[in-house]
C-alpha positions in Angstrom: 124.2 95.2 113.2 124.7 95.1 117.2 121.3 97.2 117.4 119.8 94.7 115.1 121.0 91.7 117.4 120.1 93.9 120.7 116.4 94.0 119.4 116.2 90.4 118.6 117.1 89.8 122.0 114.7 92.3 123.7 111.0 91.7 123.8 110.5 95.6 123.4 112.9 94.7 120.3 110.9 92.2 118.8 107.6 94.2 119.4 109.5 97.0 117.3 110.3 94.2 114.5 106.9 92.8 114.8 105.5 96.4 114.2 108.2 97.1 111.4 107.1 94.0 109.5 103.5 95.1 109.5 104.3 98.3 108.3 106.6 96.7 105.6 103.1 94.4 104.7 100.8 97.2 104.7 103.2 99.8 102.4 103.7 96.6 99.5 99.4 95.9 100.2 98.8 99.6 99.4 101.4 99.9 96.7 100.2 96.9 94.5 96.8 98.2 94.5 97.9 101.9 94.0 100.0 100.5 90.5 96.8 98.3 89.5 94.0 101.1 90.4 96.5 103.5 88.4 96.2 100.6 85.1 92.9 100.7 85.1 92.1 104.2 85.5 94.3 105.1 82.9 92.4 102.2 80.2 89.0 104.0 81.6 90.3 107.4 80.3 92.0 106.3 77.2 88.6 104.4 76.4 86.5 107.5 77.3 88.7 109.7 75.1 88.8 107.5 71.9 84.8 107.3 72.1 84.3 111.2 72.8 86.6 111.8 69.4 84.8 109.1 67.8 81.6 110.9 68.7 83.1 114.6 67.7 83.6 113.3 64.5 87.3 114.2 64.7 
C-alpha cells in the first residue's frame, strides 16, 4: 500500500497509473468484443451446419 501511496504522490507515479488505467480500458474493450464476436460466430456455424444437414438430406 506505501508503493501505492508513493505513486500517487509522484508525477512519474501517476503517469504509471494513468498508463495502467488505459491498459485496464483497452483489455475489458477487447474482451467484450472477443465474447460477443465469439456469440456470433458460433450462431453462424450452428446455422451453417443445420442447413448443410438439411441439404444432405440427413
Amino acid at each position: 500500500m506505501r508503493i501505492l501511496k508513493g505513486l500517487w504522490h509522484d508525477e512519474d507515479g501517476l503517469t504509471t497509473v494513468e498508463y495502467a488505467l488505459l491498459l485496464l480500458v483497452l483489455i475489458l474493450g477487447a474482451t467484450t468484443i472477443w465474447v460477443g464476436l465469439a456469440g456470433q460466430v458460433g450462431n453462424a456455424v450452428d446455422r451453417a451446419n443445420r442447413e448443410t444437414e438439411g441439404a444432405s438430406g440427413r
